[in-house]
Structures are given as structure tokens and as C-alpha cells.
Backbone as CSV, one residue per row, in Angstrom:
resi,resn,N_x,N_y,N_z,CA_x,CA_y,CA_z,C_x,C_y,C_z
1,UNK,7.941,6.102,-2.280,8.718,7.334,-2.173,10.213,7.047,-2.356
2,UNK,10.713,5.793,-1.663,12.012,5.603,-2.334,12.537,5.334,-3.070
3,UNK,11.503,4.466,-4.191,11.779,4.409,-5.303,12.280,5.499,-5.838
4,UNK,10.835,6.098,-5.511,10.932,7.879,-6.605,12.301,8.583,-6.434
5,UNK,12.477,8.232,-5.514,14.186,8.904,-4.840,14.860,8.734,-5.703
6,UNK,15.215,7.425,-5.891,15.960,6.553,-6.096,16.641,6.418,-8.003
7,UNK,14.758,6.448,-8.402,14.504,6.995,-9.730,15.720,8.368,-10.434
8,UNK,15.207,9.063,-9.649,15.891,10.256,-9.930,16.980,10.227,-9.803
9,UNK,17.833,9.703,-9.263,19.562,9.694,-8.661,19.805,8.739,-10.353
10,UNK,19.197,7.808,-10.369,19.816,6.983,-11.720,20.080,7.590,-12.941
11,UNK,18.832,8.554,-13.009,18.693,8.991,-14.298,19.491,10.131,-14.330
12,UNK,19.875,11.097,-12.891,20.763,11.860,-13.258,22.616,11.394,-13.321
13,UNK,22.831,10.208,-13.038,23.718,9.455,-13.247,24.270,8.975,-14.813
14,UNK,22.741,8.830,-15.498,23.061,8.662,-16.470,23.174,9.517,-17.479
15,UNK,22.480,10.697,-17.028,22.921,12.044,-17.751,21.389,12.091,-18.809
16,UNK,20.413,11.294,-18.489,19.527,11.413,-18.933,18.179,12.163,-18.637
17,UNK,17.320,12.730,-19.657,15.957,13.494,-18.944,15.373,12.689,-18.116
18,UNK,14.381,13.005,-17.079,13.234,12.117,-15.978,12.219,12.339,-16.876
19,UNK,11.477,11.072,-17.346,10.859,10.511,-17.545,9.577,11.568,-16.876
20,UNK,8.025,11.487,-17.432,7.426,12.219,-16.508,6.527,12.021,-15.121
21,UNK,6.672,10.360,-15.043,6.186,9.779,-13.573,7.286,10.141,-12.752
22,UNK,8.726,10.563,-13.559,9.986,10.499,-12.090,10.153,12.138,-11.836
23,UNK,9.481,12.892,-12.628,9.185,14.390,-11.998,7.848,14.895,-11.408
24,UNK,7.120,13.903,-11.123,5.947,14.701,-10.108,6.806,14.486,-9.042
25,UNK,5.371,15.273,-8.227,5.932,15.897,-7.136,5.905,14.671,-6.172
26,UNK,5.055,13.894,-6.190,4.990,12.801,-5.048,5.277,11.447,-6.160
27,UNK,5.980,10.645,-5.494,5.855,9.185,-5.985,4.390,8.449,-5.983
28,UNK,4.192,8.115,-6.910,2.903,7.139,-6.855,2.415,5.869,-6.299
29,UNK,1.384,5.874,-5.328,1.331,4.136,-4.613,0.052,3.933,-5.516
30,UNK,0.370,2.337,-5.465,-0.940,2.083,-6.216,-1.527,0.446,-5.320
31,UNK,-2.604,0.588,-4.763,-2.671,-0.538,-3.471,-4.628,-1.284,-4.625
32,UNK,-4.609,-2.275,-4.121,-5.710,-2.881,-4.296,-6.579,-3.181,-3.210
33,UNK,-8.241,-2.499,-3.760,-8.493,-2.159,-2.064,-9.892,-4.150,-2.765
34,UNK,-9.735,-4.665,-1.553,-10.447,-5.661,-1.408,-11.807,-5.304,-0.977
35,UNK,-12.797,-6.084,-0.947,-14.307,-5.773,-0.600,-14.318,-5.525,0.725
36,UNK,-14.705,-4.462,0.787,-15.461,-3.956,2.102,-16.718,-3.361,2.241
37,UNK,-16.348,-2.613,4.000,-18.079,-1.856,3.715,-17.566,-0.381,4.542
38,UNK,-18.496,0.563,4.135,-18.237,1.865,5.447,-19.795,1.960,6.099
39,UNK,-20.087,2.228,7.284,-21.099,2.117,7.685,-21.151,3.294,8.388
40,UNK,-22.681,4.015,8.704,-23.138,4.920,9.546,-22.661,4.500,11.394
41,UNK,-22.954,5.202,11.761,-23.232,4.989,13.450,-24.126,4.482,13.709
42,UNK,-25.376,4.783,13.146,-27.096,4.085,13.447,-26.751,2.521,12.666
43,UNK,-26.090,2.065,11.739,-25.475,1.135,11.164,-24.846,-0.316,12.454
44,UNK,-23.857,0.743,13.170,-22.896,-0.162,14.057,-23.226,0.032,15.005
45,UNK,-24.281,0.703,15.852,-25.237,0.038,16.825,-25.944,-0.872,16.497
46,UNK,-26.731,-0.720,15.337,-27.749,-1.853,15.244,-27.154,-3.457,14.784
47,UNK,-25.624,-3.043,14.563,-25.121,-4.092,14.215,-24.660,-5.490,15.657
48,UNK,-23.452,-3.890,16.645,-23.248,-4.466,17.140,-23.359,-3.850,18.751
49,UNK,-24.421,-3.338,18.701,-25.115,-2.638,19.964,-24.887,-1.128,20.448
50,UNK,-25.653,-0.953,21.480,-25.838,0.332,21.848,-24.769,1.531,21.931
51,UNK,-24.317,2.751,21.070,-22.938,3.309,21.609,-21.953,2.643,21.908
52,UNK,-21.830,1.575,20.521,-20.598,0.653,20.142,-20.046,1.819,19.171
53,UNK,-18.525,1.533,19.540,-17.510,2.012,18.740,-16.510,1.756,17.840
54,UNK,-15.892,1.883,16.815,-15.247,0.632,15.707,-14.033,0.776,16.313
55,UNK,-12.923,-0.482,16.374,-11.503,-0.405,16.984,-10.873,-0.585,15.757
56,UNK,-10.126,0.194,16.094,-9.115,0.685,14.512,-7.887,-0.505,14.878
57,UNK,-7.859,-1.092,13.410,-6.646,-2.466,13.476,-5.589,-2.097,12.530
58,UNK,-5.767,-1.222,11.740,-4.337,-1.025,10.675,-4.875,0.145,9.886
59,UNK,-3.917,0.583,10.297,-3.965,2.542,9.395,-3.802,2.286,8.235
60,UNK,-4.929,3.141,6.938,-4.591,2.656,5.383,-4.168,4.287,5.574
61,UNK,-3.340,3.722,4.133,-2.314,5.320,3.232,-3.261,6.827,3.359
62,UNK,-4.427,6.407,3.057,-5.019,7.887,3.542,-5.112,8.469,4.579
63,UNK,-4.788,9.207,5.376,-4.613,9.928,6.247,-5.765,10.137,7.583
64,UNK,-5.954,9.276,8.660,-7.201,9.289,9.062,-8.433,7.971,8.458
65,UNK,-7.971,7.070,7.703,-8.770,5.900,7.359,-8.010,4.745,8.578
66,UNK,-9.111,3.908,8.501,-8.364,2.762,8.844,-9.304,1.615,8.606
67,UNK,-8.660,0.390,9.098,-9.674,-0.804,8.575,-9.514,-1.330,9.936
68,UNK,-11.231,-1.228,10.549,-11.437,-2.079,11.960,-11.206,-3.312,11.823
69,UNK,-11.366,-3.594,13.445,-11.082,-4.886,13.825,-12.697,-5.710,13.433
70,UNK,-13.333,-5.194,13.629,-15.065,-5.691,13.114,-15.153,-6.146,11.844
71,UNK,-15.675,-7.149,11.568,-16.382,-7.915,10.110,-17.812,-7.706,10.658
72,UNK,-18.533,-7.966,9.148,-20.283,-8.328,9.462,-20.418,-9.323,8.269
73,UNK,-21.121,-10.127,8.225,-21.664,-10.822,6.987,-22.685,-10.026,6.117
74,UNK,-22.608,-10.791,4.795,-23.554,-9.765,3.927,-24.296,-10.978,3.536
75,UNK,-25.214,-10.709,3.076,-26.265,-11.413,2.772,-27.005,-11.085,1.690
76,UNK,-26.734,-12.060,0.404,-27.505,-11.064,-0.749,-27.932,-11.583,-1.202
77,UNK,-28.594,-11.588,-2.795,-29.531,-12.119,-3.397,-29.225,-13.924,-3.234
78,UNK,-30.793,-14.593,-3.551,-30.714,-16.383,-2.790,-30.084,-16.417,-2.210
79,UNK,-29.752,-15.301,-0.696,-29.317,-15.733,0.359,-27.765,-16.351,0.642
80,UNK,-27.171,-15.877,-0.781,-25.829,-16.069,-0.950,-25.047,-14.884,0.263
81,UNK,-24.249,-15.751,0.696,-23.517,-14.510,1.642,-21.988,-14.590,1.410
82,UNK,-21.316,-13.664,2.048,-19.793,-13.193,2.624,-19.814,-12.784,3.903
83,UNK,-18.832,-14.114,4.582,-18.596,-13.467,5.849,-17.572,-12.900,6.216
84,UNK,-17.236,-12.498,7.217,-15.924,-11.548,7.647,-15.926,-10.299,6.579
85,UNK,-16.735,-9.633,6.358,-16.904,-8.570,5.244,-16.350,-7.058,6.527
86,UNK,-14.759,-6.983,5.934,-14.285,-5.319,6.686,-15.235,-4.427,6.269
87,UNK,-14.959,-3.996,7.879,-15.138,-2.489,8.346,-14.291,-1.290,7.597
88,UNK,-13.963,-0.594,7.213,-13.282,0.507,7.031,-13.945,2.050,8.235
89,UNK,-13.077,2.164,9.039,-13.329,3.489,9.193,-12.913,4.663,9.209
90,UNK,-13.433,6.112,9.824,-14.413,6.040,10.581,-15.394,5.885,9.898
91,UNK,-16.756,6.048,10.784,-17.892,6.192,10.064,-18.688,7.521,9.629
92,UNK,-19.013,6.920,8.408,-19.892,8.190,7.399,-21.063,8.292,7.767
93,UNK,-21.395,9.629,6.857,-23.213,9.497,7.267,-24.032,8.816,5.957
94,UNK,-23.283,7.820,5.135,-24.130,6.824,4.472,-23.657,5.378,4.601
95,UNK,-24.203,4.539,4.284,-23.852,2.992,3.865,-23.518,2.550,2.956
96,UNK,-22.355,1.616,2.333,-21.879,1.792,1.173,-20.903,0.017,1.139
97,UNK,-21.577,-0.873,0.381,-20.753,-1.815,0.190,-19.638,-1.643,-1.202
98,UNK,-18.794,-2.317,-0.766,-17.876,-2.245,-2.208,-17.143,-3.939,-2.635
99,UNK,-17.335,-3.980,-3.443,-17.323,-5.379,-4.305,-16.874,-5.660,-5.706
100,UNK,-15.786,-6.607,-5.580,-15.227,-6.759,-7.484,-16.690,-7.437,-7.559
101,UNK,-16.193,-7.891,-9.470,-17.270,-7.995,-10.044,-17.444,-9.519,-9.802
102,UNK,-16.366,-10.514,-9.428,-16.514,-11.588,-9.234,-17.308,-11.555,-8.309
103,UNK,-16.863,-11.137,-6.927,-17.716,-11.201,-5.779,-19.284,-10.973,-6.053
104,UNK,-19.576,-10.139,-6.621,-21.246,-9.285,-7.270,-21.524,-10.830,-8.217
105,UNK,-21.336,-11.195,-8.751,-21.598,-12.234,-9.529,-21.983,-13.461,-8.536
106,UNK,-20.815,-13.852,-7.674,-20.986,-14.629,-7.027,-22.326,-14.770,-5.638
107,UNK,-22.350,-13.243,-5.311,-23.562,-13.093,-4.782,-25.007,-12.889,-5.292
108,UNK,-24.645,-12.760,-6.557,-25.939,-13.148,-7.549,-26.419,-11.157,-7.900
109,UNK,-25.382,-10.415,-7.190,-25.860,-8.964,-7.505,-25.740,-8.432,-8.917
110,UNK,-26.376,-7.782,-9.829,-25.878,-6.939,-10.761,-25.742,-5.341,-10.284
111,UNK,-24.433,-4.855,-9.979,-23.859,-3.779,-9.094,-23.300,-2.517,-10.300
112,UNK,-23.750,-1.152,-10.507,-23.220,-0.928,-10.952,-21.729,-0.208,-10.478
113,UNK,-21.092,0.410,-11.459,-19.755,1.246,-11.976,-19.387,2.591,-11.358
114,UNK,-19.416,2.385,-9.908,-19.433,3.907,-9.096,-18.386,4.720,-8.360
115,UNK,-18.704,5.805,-8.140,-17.675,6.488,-7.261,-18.204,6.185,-5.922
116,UNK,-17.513,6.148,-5.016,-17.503,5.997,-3.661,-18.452,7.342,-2.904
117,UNK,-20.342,7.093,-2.543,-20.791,8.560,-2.045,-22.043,8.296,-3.288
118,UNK,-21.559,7.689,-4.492,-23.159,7.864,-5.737,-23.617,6.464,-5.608
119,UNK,-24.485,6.206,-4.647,-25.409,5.477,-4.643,-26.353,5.182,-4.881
120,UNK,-27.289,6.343,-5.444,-28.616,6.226,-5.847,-28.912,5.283,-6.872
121,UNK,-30.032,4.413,-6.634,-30.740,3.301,-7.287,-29.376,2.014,-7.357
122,UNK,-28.584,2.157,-6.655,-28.131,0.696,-6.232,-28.687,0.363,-5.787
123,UNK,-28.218,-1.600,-5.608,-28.912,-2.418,-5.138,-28.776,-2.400,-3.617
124,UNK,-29.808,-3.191,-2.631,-28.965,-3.306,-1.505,-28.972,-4.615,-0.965
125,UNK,-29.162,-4.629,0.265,-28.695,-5.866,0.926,-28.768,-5.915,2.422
126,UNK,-28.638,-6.990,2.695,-28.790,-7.308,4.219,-27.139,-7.416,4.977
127,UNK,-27.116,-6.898,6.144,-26.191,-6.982,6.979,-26.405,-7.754,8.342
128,UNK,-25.392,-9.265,8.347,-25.575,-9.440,9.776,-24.398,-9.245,10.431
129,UNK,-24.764,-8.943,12.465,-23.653,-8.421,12.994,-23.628,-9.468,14.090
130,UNK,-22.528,-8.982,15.309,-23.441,-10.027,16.634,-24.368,-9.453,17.058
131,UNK,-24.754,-8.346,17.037,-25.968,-8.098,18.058,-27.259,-7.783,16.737
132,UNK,-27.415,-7.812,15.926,-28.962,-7.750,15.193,-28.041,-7.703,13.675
133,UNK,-29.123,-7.000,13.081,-29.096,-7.193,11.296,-29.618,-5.590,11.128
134,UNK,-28.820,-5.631,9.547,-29.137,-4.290,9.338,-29.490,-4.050,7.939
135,UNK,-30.554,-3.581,7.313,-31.242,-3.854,6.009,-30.773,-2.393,5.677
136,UNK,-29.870,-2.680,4.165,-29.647,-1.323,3.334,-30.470,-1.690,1.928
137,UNK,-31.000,-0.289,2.449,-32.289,-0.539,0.825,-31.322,0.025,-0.607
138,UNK,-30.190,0.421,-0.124,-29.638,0.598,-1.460,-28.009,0.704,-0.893
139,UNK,-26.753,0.823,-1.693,-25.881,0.853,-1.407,-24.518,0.181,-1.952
140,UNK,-24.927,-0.786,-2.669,-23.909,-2.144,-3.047,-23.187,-1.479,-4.462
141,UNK,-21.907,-1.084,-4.441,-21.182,-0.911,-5.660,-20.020,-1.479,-6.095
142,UNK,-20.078,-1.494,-7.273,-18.437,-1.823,-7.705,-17.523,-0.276,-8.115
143,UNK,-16.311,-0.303,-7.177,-15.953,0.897,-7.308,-15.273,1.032,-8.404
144,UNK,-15.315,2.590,-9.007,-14.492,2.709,-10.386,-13.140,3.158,-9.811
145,UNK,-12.152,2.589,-10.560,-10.726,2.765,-9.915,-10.615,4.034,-10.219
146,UNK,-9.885,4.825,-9.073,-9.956,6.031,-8.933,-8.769,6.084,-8.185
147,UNK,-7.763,7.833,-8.685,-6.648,8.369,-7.713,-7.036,9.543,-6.779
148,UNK,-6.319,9.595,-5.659,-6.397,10.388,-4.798,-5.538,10.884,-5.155
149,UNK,-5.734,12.280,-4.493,-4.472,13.183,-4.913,-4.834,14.638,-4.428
150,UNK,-3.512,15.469,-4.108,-4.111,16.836,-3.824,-3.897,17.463,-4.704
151,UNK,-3.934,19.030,-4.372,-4.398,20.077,-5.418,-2.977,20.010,-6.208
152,UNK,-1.409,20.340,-5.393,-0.348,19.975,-6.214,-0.174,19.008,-6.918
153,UNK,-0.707,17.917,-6.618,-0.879,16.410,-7.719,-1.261,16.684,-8.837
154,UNK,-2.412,17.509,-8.626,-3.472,17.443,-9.812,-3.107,18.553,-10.872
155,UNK,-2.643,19.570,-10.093,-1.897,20.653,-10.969,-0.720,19.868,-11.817
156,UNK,0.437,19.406,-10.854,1.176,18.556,-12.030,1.174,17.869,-13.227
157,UNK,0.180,17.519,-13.058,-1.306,16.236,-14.067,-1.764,16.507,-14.999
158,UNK,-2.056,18.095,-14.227,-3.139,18.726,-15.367,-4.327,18.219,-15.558
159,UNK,-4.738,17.673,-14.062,-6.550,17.035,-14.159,-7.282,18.295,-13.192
160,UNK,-8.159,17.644,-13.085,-9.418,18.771,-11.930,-10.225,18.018,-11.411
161,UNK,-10.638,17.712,-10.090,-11.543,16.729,-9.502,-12.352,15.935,-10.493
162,UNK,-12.739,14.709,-10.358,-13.608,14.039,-11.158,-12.602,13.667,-12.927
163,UNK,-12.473,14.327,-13.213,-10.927,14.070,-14.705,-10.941,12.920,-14.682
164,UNK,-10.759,12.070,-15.761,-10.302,10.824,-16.186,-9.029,11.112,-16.271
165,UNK,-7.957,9.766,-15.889,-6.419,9.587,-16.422,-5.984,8.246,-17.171
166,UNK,-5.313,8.084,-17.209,-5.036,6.922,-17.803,-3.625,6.503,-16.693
167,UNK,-3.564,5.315,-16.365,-2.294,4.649,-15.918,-2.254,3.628,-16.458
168,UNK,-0.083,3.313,-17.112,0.073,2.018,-17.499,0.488,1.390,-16.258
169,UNK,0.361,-0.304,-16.335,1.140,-0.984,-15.033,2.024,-1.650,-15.719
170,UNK,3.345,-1.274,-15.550,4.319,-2.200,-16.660,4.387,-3.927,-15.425
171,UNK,5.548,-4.428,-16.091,5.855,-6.097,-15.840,5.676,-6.891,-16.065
172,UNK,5.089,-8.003,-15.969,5.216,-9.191,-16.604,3.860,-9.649,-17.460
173,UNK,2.515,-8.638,-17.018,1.021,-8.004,-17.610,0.856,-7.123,-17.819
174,UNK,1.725,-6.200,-18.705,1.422,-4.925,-18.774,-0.188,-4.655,-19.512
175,UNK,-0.605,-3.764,-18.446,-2.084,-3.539,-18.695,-1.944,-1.607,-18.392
176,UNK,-2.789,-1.213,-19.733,-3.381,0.318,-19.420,-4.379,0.421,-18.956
177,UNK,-5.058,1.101,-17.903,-6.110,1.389,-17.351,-6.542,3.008,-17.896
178,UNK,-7.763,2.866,-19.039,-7.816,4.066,-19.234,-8.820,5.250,-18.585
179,UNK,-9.517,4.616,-17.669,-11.181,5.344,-17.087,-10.433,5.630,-15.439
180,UNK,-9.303,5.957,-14.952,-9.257,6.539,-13.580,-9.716,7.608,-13.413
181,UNK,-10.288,7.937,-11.998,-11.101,8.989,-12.095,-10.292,9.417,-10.822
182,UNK,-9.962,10.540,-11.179,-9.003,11.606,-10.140,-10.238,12.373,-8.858
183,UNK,-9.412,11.917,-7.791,-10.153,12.726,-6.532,-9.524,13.617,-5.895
184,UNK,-9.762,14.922,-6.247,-8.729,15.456,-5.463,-9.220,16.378,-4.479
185,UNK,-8.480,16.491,-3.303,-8.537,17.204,-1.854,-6.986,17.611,-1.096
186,UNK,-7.490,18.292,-0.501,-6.501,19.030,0.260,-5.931,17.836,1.631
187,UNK,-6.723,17.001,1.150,-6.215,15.814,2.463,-5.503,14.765,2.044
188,UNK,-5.869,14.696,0.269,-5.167,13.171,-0.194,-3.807,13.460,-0.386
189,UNK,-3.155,11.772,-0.423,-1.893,11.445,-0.964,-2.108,10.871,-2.227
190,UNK,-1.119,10.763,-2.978,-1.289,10.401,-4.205,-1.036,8.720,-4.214
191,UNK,-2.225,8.428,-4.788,-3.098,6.767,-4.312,-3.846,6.551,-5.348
192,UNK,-3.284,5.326,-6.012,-4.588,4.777,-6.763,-5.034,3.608,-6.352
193,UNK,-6.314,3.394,-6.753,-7.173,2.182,-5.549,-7.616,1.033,-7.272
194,UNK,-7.866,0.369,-7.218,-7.854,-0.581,-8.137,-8.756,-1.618,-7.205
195,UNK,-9.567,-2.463,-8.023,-9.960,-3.896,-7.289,-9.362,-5.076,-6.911
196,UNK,-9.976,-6.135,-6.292,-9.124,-7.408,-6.630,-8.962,-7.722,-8.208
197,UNK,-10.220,-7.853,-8.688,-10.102,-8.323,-10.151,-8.806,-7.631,-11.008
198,UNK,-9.121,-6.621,-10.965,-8.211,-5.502,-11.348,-6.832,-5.936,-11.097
199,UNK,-6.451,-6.045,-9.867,-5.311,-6.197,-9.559,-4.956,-7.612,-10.177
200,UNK,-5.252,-8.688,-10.177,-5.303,-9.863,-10.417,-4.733,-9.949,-11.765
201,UNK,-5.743,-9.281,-13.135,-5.937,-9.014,-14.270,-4.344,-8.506,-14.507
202,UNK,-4.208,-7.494,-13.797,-2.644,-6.813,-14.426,-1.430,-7.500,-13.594
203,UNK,-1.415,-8.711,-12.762,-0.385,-9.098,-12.117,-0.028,-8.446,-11.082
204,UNK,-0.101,-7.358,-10.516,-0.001,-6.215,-9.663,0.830,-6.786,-8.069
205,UNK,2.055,-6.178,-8.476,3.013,-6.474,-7.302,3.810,-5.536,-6.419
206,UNK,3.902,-5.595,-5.233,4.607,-4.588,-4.762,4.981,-3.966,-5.185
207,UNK,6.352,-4.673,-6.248,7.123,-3.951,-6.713,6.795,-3.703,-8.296
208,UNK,5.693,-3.615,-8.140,5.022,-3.728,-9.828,5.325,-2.027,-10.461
209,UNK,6.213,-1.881,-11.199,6.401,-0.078,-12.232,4.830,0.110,-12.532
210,UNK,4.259,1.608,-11.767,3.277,1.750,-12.482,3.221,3.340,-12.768
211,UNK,2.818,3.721,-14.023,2.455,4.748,-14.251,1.672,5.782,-14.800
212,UNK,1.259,6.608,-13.852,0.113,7.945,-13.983,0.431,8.314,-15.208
213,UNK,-0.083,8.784,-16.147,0.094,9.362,-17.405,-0.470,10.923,-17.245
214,UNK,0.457,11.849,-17.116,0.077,13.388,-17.567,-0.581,13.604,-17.948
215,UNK,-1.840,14.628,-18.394,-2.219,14.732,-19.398,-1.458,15.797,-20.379
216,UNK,-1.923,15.577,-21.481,-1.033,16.797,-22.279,-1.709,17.979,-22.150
217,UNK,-1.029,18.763,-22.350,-1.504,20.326,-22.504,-1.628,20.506,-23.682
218,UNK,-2.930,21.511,-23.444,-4.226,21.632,-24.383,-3.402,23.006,-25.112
């Protein structure tokens, strides 16, 4: 956001037009979300006992997320595992691992290309906790990088829930990402989520210039 501020003061300094990432309405974050998991309630009892509750350790950018203090190990194909595998909560009413493609490789999974919620005919996997294990017969994805955003975001944009966008990441890897898939709600901030790989691939730094691309009008 202070960039975006900041953006704008230069360019009217210089007597020049804003660019069209420095006239939306919100500045753009763009964070790399690492492998995790979201789990049910019937999930984190059986994980880690009876009317157990997740303890929230660090608030993420969305409003009401956070990433517990709880890990579980995963356990996947030949028994290849990951331990300390985050919690994200709260909890949903499905099960849902999320994994770059290295990680899926390395656990021997072939995972497909999903939105966060379309699980059907994924693979699944085993969960261990301290207090028992928890078998998901389906669930394991690699997420498709996707922005959050609300209805004013998206109006600016000119997308509509589900919409593909394109973002460049300028600096020292400039990489275009052309398959983002816009989420929009009356709850999001404007957020794009990317993988490790992902992030890795384009150099991706704090202070890395990145930008949402408009779409044009039709």
C-alpha cells in the first residue's frame, strides 16, 4: 500500500500519466503460499484428540485466515513423507492438501492443477498427528495461482469470479504468469498466491515490481 502511495506522488511529480497497476484502487500484494493443509474438525480430533482446537500463530493477509501453531506429517505414496506439514485455519468442512510440484514429485504423487474446494478424483493420502492418523481418500492438489480480490477489484480489472488474468513480475527474472484465476468476494483483499516453485522460478522478492494486467475492454 505504500508503495502504491508512493507510486502515485512520483508520477504526479513528474507530470506524467499512472501507469495502470498505479490507478487501481488497492495496491497489489503478491505472497507465496508454501505447502500446507486445511482440515475439517472430525480431521483435528482424530488427529489430535477429542474437542481439540487449532491455536492461531500468525494472521495471513486474508482477513480471518491464519496459520496454526499445529503441523501433522503426510505420508504418501512408498511411504515417502513431510513432516511439520502447516495447519492453516480455521477449519472447513473439507480436507485439502496443497503442494508445489517439486514436493508432489518428491512424494511420488501425480497431483493435479486446482482451485482450492475442486477436489474430486484427487489423489489422497495419509495424515499423521500426536494422537492417531487420518486417511483422506482424496484431496492432494497443486494449487493454480490465483488472485483474491473484491467486487471493486474486479470491476477495475474488468474480470468476474473464476476470469483468467495475466500478471508480469518485473526484476532481475522477469516472468509473465498468464493462467491467474481471479477469486472474487466481498471479503477479499487484493492478493495473489503463487507457489514455492513459482516463486523461486520468477526470483520473487519483497520488494519484487509486480503487475496485474487489466483486461482490455471488449
Amino acid at each position: 500500500m505504500v508503495e502504491h502511495l508512493v507510486r502515485e506522488q512520483v508520477y504526479a511529480k513528474l507530470h506524467l500519466p499512472l501507469p495502470p497497476s498505479a490507478q487501481a484502487p488497492n495496491g497489489l500484494v503478491v505472497n507465496v503460499s508454501a505447502r500446507h493443509c486445511h482440515l475439517s474438525p472430525q480431521a483435528v480430533e482424530q488427529l489430535f484428540g477429542r474437542d481439540y482446537a487449532l491455536t492461531p500463530m500468525k494472521e495471513l493477509y486474508q482477513g480471518g485466515a491464519y496459520a496454526a501453531k499445529e503441523t501433522v506429517t503426510l505420508v504418501g505414496p512408498r511411504s515417502r513423507v513431510i513432516s511439520n506439514l502447516r495447519i492453516l485455519g480455521p477449519c472447513r468442512d473439507f480436507n485439502q492438501i496443497e503442494l508445489a510440484y517439486t514436493d508432489a514429485i518428491a512424494l511420488g504423487f501425480q497431483v493435479p492443477l486446482r482451485l482450492s474446494g475442486d477436489i474430486e478424483g484427487t489423489p489422497g493420502c495419509m495424515l499423521m498427528g500426536p494422537k492417531g492418523f487420518f486417511e483422506m481418500p482424496q484431496g492432494v492438489i497443486r494449487a493454480a495461482p490465483h488472485v483474491h480480490m473484491a467486487p471493486h477489484d474486479a470491476s477495475y480489472y474488468g474480470v468476474q469470479h473464476k476470469d483468467v488474468m495475466k500478471m508480469k513480475v518485473h526484476g532481475d527474472c522477469p516472468v509473465t504468469f498468464d493462467n491467474i484465476v481471479a477469486r472474487v468476494d466481498e471479503s477479499f483483499k487484493l492478493e495473489v498466491h503463487i507457489d514455492t516453485d513459482e516463486g523461486n522460478a520468477c526470483g520473487l522478492k519483497p520488494d519484487t515490481y509486480c503487475e496485474l494486467i487489466k483486461r482490455a475492454a471488449k
